[in-house]
PDB file of N, CA, C, O and CB in Angstrom:
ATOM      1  N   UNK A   1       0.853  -1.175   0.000  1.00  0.00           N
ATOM      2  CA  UNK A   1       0.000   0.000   0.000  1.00  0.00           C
ATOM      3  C   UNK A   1       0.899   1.238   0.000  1.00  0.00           C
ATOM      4  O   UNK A   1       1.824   1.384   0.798  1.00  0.00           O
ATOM      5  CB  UNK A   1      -0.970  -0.002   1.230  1.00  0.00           C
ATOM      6  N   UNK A   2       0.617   1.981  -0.800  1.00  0.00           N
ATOM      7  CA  UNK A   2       1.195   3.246  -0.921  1.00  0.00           C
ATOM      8  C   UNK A   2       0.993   4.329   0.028  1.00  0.00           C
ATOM      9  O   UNK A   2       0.011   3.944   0.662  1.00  0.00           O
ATOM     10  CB  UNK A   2       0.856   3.684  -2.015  1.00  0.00           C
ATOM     11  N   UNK A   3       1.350   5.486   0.512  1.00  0.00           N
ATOM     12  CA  UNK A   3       1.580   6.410   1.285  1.00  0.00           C
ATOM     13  C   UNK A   3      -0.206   7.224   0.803  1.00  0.00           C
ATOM     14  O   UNK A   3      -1.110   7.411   1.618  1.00  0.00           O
ATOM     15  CB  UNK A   3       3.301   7.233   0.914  1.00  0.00           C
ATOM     16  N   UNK A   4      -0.266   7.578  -0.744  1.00  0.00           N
ATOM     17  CA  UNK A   4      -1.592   7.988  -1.076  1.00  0.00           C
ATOM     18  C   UNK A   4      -2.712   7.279  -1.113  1.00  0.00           C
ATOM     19  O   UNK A   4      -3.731   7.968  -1.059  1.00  0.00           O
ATOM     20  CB  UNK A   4      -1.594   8.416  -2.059  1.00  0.00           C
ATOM     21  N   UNK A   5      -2.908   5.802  -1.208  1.00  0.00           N
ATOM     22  CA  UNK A   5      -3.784   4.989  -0.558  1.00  0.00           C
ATOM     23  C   UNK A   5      -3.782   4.716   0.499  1.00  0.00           C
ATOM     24  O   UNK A   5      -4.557   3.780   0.700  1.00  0.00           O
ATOM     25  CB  UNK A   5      -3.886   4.134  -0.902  1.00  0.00           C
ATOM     26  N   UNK A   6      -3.215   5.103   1.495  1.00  0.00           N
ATOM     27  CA  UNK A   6      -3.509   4.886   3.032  1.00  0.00           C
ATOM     28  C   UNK A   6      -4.194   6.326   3.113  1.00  0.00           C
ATOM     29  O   UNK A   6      -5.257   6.372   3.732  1.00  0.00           O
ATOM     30  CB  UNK A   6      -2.004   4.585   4.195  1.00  0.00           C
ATOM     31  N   UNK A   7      -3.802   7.268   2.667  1.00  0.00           N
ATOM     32  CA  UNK A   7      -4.078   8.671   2.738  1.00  0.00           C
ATOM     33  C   UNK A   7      -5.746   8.723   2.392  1.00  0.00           C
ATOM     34  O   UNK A   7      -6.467   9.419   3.106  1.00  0.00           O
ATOM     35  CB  UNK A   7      -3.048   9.564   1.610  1.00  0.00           C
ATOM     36  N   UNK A   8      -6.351   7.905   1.190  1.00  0.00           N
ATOM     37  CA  UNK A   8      -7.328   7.896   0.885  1.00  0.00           C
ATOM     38  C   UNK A   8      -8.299   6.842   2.065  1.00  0.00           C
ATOM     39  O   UNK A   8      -9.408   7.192   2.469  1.00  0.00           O
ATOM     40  CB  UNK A   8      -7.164   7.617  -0.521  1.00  0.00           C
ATOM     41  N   UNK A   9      -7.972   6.209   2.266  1.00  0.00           N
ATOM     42  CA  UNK A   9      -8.508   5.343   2.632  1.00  0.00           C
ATOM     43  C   UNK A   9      -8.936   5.631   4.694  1.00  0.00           C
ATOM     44  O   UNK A   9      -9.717   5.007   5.413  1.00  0.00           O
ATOM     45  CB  UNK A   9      -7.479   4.142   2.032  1.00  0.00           C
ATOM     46  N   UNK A  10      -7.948   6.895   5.041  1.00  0.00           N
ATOM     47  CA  UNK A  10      -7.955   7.352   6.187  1.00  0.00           C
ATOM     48  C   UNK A  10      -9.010   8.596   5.821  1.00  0.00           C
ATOM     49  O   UNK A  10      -9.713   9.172   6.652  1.00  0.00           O
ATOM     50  CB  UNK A  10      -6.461   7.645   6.761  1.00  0.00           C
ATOM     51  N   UNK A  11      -8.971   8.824   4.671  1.00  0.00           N
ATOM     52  CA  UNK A  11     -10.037   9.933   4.159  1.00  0.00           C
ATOM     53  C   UNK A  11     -11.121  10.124   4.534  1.00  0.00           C
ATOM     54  O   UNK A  11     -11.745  11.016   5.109  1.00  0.00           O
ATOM     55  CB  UNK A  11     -10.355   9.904   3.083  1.00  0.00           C
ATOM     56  N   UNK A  12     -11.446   8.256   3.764  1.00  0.00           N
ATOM     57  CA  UNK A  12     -12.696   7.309   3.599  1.00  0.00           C
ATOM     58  C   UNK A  12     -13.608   7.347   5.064  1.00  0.00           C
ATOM     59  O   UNK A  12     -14.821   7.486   5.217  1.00  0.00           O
ATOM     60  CB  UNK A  12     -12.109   5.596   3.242  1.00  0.00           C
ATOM     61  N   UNK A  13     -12.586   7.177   5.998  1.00  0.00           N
ATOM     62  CA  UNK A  13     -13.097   6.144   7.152  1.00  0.00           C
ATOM     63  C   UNK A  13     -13.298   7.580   8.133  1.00  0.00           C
ATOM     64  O   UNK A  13     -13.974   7.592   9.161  1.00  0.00           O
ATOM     65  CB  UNK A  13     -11.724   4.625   7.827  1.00  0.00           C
ATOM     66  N   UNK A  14     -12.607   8.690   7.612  1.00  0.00           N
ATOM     67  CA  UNK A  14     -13.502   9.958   8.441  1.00  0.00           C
ATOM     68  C   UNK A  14     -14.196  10.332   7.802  1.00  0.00           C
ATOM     69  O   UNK A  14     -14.814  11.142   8.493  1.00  0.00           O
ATOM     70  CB  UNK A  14     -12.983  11.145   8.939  1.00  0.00           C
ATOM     71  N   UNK A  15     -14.673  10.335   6.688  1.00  0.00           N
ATOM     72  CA  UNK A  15     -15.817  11.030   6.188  1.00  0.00           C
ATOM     73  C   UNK A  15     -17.203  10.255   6.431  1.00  0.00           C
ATOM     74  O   UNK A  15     -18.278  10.853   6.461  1.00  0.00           O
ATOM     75  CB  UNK A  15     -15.590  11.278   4.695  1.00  0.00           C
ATOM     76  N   UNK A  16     -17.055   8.640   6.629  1.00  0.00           N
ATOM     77  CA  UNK A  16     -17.864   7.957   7.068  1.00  0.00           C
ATOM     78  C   UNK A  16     -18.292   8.292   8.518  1.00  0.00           C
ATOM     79  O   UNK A  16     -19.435   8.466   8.942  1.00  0.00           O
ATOM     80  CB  UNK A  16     -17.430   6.814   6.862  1.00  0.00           C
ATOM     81  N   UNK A  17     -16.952   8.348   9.271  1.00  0.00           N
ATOM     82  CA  UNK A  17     -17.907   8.231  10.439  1.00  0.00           C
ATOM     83  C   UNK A  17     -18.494   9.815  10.664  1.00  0.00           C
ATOM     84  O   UNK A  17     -19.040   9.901  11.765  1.00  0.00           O
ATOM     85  CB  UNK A  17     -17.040   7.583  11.901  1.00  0.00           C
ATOM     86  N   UNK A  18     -18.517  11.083   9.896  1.00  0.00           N
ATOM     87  CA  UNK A  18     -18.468  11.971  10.444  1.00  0.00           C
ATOM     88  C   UNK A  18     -20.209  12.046   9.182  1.00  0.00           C
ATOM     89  O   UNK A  18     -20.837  13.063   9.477  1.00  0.00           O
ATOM     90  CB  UNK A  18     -16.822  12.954  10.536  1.00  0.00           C
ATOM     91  N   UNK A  19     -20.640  11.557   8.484  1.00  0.00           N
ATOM     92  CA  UNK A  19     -21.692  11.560   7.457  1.00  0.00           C
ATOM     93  C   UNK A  19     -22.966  11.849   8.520  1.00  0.00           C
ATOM     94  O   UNK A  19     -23.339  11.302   9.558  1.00  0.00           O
ATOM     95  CB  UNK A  19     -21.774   9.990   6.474  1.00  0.00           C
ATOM     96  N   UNK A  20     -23.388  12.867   7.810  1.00  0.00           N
ATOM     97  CA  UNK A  20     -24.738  13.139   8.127  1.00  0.00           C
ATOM     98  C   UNK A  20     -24.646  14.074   9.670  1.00  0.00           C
ATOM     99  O   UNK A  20     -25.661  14.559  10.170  1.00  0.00           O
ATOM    100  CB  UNK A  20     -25.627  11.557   8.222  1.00  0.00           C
ATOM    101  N   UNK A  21     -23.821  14.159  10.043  1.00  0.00           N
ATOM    102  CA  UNK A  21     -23.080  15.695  11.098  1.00  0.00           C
ATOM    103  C   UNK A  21     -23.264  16.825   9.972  1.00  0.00           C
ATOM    104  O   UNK A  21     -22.915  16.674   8.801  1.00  0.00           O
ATOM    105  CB  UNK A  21     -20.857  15.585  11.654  1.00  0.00           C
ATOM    106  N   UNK A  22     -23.985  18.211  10.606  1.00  0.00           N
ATOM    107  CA  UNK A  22     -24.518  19.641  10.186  1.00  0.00           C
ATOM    108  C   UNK A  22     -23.610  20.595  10.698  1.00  0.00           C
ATOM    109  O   UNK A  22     -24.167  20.801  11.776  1.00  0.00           O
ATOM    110  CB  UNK A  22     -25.971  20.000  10.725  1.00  0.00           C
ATOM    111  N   UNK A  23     -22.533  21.386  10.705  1.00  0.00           N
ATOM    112  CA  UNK A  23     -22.174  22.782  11.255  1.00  0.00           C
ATOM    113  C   UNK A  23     -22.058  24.016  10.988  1.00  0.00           C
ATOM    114  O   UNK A  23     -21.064  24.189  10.282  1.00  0.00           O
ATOM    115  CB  UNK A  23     -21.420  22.815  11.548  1.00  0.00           C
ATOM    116  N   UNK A  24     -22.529  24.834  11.185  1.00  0.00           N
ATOM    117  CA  UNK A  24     -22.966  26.218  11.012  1.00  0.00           C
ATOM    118  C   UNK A  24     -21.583  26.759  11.424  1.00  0.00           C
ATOM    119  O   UNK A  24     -21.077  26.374  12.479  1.00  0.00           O
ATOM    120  CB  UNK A  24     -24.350  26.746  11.944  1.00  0.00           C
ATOM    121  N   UNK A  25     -20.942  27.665  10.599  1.00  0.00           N
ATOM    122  CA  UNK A  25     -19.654  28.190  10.512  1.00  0.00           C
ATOM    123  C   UNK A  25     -20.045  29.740  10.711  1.00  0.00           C
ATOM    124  O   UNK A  25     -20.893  30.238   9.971  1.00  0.00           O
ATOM    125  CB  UNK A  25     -18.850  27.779   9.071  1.00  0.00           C
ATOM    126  N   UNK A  26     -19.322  30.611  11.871  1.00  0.00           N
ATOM    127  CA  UNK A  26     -19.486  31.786  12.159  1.00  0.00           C
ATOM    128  C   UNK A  26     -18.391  32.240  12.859  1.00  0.00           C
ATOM    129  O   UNK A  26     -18.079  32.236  14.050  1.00  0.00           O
ATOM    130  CB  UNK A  26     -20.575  31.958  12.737  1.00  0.00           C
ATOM    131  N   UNK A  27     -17.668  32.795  11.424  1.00  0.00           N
ATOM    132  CA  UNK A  27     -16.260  33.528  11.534  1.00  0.00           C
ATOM    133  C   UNK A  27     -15.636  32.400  12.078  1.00  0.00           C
ATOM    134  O   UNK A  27     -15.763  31.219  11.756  1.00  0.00           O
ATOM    135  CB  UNK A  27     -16.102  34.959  12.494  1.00  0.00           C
ATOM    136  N   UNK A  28     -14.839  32.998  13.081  1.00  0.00           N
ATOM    137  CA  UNK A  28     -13.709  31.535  13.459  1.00  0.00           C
ATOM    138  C   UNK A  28     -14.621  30.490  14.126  1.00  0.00           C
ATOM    139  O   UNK A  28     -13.925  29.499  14.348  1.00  0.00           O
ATOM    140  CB  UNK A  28     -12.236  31.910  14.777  1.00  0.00           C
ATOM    141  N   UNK A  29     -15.796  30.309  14.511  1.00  0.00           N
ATOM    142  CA  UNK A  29     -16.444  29.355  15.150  1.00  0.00           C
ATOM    143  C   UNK A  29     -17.078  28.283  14.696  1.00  0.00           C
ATOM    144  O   UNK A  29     -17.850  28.358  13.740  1.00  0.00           O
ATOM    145  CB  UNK A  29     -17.120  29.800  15.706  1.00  0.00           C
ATOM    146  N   UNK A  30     -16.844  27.253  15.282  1.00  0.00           N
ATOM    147  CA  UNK A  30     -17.920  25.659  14.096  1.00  0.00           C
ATOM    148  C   UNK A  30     -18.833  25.627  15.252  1.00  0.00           C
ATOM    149  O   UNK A  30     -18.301  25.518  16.356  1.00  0.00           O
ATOM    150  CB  UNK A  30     -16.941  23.415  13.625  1.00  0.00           C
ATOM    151  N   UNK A  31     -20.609  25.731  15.162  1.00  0.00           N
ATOM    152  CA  UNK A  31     -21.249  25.248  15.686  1.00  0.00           C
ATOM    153  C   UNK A  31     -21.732  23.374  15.141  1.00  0.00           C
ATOM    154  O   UNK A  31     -21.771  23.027  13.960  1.00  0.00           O
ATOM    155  CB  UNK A  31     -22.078  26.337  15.717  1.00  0.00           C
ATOM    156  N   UNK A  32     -21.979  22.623  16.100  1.00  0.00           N
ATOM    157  CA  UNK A  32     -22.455  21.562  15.619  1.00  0.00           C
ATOM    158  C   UNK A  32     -24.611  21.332  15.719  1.00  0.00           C
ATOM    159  O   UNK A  32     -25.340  21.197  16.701  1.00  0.00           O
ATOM    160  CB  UNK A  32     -21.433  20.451  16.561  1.00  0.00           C
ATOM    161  N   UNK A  33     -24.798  21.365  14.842  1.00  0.00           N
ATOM    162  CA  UNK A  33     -26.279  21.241  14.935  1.00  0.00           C
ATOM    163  C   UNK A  33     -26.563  19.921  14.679  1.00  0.00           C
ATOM    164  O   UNK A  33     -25.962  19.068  14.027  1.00  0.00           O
ATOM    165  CB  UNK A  33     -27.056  22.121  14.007  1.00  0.00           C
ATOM    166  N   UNK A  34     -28.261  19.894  15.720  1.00  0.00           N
ATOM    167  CA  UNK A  34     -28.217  18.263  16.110  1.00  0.00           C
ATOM    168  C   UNK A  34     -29.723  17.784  15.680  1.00  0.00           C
ATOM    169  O   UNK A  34     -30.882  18.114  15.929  1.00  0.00           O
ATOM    170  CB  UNK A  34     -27.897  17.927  18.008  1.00  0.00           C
ATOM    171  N   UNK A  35     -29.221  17.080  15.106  1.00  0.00           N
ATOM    172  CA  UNK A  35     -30.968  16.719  13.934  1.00  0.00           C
ATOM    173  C   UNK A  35     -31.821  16.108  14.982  1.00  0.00           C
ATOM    174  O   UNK A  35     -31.473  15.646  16.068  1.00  0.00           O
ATOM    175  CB  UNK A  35     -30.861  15.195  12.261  1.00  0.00           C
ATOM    176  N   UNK A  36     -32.772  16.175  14.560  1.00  0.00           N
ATOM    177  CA  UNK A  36     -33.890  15.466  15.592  1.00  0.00           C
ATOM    178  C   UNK A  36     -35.062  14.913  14.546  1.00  0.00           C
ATOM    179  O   UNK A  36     -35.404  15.323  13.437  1.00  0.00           O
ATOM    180  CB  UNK A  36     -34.656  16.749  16.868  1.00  0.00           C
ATOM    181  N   UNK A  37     -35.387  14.153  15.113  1.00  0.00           N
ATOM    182  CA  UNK A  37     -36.208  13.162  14.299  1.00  0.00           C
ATOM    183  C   UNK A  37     -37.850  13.733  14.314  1.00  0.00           C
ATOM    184  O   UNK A  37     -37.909  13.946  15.525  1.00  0.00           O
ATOM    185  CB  UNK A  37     -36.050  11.503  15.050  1.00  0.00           C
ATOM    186  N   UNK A  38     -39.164  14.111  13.818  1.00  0.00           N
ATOM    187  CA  UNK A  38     -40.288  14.439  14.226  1.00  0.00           C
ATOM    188  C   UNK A  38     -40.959  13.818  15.878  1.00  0.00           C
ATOM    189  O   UNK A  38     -41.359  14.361  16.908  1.00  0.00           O
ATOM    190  CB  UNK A  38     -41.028  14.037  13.029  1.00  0.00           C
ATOM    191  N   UNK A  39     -40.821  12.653  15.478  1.00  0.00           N
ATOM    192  CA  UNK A  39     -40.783  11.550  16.867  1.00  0.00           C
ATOM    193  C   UNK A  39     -40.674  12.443  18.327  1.00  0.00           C
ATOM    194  O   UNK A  39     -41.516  12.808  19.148  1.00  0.00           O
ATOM    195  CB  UNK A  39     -39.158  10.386  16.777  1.00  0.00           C
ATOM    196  N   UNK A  40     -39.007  12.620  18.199  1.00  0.00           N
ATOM    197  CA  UNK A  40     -37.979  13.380  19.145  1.00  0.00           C
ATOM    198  C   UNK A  40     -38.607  14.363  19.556  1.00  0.00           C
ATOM    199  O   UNK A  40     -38.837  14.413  20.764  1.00  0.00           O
ATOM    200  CB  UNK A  40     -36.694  13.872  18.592  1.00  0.00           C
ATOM    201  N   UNK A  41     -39.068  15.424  18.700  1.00  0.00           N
ATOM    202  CA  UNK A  41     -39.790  16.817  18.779  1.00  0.00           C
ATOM    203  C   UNK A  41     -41.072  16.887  19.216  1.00  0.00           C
ATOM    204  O   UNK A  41     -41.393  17.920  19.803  1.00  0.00           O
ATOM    205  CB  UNK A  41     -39.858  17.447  17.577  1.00  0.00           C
ATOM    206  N   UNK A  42     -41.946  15.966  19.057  1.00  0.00           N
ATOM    207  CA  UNK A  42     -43.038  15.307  19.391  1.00  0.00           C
ATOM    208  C   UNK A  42     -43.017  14.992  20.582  1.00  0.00           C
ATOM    209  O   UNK A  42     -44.052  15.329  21.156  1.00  0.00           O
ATOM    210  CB  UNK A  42     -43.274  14.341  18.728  1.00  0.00           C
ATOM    211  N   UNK A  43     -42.102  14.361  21.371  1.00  0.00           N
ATOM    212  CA  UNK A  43     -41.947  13.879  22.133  1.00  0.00           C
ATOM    213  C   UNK A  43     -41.734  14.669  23.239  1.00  0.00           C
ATOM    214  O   UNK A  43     -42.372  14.306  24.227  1.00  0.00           O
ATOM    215  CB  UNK A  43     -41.313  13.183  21.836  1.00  0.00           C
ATOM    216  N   UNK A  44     -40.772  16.002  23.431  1.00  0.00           N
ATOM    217  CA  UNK A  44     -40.284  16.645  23.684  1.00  0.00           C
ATOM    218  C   UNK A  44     -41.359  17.783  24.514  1.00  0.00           C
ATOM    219  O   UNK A  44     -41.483  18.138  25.686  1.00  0.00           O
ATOM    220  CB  UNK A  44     -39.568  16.789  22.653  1.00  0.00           C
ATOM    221  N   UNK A  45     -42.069  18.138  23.156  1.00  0.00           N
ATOM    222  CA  UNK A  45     -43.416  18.971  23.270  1.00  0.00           C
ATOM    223  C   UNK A  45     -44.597  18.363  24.227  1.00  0.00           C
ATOM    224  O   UNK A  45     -45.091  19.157  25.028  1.00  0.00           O
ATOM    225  CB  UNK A  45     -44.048  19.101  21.766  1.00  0.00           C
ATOM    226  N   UNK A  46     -45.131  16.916  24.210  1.00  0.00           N
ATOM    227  CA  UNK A  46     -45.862  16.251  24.993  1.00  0.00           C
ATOM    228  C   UNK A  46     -45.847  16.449  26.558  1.00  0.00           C
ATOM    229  O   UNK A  46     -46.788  16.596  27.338  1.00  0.00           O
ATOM    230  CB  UNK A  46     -45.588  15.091  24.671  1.00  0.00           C
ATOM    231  N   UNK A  47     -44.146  16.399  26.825  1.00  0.00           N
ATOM    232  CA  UNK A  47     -43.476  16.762  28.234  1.00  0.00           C
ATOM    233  C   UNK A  47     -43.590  18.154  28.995  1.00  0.00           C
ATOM    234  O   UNK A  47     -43.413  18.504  30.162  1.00  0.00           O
ATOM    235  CB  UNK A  47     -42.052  16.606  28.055  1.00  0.00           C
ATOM    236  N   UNK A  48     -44.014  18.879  27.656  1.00  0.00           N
ATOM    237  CA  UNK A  48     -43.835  20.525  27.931  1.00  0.00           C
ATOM    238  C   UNK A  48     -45.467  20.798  28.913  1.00  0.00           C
ATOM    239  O   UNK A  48     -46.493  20.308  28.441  1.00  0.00           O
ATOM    240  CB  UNK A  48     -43.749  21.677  25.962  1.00  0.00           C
ATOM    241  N   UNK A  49     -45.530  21.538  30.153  1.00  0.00           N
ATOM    242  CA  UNK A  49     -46.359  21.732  30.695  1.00  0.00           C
ATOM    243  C   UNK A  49     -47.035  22.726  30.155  1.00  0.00           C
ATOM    244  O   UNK A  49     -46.614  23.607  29.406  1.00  0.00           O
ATOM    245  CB  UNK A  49     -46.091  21.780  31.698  1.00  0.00           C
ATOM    246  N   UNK A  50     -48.714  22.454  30.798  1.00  0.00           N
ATOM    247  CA  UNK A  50     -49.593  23.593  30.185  1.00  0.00           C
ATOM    248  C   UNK A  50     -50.054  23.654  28.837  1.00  0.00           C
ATOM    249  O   UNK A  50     -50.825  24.524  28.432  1.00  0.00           O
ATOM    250  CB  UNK A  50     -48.969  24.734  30.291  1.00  0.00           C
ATOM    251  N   UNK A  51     -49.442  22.452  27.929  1.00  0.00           N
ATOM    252  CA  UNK A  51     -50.083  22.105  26.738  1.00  0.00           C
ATOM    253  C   UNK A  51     -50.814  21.321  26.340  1.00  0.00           C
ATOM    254  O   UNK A  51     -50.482  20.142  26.464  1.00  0.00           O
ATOM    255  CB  UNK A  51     -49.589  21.974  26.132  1.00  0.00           C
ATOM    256  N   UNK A  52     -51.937  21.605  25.783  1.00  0.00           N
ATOM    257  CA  UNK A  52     -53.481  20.475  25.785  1.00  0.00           C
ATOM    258  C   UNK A  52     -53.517  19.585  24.658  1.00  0.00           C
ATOM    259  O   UNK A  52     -53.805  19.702  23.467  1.00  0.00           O
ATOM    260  CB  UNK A  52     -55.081  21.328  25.618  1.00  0.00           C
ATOM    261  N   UNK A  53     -52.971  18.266  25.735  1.00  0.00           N
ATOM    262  CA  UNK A  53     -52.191  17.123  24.365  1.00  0.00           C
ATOM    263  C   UNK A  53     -54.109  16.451  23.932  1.00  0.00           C
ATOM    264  O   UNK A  53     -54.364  16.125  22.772  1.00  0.00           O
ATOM    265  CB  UNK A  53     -50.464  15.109  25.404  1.00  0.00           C
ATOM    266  N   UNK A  54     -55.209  16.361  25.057  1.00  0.00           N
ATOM    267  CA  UNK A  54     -56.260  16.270  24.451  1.00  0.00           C
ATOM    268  C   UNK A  54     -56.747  16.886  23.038  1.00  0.00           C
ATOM    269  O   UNK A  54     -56.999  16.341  21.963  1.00  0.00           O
ATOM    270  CB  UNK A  54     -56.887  16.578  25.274  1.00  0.00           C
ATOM    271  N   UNK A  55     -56.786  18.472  23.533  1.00  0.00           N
ATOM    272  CA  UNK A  55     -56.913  18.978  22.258  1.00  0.00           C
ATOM    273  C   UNK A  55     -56.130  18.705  21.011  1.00  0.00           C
ATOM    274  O   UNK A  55     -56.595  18.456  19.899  1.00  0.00           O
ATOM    275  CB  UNK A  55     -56.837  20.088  22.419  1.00  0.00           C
ATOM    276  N   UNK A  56     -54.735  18.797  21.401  1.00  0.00           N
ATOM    277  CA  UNK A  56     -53.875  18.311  19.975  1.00  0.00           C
ATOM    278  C   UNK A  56     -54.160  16.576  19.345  1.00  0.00           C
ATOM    279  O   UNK A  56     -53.950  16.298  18.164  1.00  0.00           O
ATOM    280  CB  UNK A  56     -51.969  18.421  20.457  1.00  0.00           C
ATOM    281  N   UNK A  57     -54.558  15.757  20.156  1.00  0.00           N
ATOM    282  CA  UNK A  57     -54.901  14.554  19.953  1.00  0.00           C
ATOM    283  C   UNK A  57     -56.249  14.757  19.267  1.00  0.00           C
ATOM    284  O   UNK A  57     -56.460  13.651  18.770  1.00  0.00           O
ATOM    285  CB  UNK A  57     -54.872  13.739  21.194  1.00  0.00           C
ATOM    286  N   UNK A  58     -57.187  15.472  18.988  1.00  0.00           N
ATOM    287  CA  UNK A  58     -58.778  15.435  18.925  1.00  0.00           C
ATOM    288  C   UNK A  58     -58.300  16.060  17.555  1.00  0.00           C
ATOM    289  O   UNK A  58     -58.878  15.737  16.517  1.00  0.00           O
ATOM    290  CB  UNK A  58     -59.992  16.363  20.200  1.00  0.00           C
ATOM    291  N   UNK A  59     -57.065  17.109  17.546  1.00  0.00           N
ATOM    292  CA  UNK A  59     -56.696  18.037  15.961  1.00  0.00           C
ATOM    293  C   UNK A  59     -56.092  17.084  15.014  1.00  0.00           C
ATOM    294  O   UNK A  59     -55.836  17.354  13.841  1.00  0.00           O
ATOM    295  CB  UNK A  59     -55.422  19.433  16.104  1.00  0.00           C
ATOM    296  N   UNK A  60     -55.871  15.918  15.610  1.00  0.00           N
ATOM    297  CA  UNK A  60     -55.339  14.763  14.457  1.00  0.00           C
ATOM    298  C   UNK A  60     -53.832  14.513  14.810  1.00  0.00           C
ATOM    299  O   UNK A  60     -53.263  13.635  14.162  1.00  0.00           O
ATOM    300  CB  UNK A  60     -55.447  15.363  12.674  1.00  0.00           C
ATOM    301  N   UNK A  61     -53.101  15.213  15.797  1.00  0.00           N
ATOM    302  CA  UNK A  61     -51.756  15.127  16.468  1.00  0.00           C
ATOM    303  C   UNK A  61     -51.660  13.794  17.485  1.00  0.00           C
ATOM    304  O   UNK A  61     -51.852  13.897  18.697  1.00  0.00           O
ATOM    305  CB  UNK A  61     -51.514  16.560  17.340  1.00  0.00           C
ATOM    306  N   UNK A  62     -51.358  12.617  16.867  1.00  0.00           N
ATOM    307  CA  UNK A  62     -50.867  12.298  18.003  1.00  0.00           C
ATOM    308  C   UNK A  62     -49.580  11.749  18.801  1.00  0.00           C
ATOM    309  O   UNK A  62     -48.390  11.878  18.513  1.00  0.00           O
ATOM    310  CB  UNK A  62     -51.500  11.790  18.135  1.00  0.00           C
ATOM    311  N   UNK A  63     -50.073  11.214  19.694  1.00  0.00           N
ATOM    312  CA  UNK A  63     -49.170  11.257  20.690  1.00  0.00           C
ATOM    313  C   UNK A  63     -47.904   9.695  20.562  1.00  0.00           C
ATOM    314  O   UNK A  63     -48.308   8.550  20.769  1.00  0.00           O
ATOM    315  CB  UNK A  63     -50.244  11.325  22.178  1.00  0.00           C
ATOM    316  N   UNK A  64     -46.452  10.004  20.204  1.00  0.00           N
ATOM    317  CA  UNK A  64     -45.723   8.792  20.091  1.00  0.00           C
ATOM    318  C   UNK A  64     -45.077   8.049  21.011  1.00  0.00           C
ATOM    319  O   UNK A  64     -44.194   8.618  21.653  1.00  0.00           O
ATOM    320  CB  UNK A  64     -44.959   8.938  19.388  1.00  0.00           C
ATOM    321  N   UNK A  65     -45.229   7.284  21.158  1.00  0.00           N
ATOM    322  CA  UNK A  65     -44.737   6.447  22.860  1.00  0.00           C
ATOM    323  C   UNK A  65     -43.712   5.168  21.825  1.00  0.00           C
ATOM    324  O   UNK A  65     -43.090   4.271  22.393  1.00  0.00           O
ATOM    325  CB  UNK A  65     -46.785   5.349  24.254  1.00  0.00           C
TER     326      UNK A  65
END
């Protein structure tokens, strides 16, 4: 193996594990943004107090367990 196929192949195996990672670049700074699934967000919101998961359940929203 050559010096440029190891080179590629170390390429390979970070671009894999790093696939499907988002960062928002601002000036010298990398933010990392973190996907969330509808599910997740759904889920999230259900937990949130003071919100009428009846009503949202009766609007056709429901609830994912």
């Amino acid at each position: 193996m050559t010096v440029l196929n190891y080179m590629a192949k170390q390429r390979e195996k970070i671009v894999a594990r790093h696939s499907g990672e988002t960062f928002l670049l601002a000036g010298d700074e990398a933010v990392e943004v973190k996907c969330r699934t509808t599910r997740d967000i759904l889920r999230e919101i259900d937990c949130l107090p003071g919100l009428n998961v009846r009503e949202r359940l009766t609007a056709g929203i429901r609830e994912f367990s």
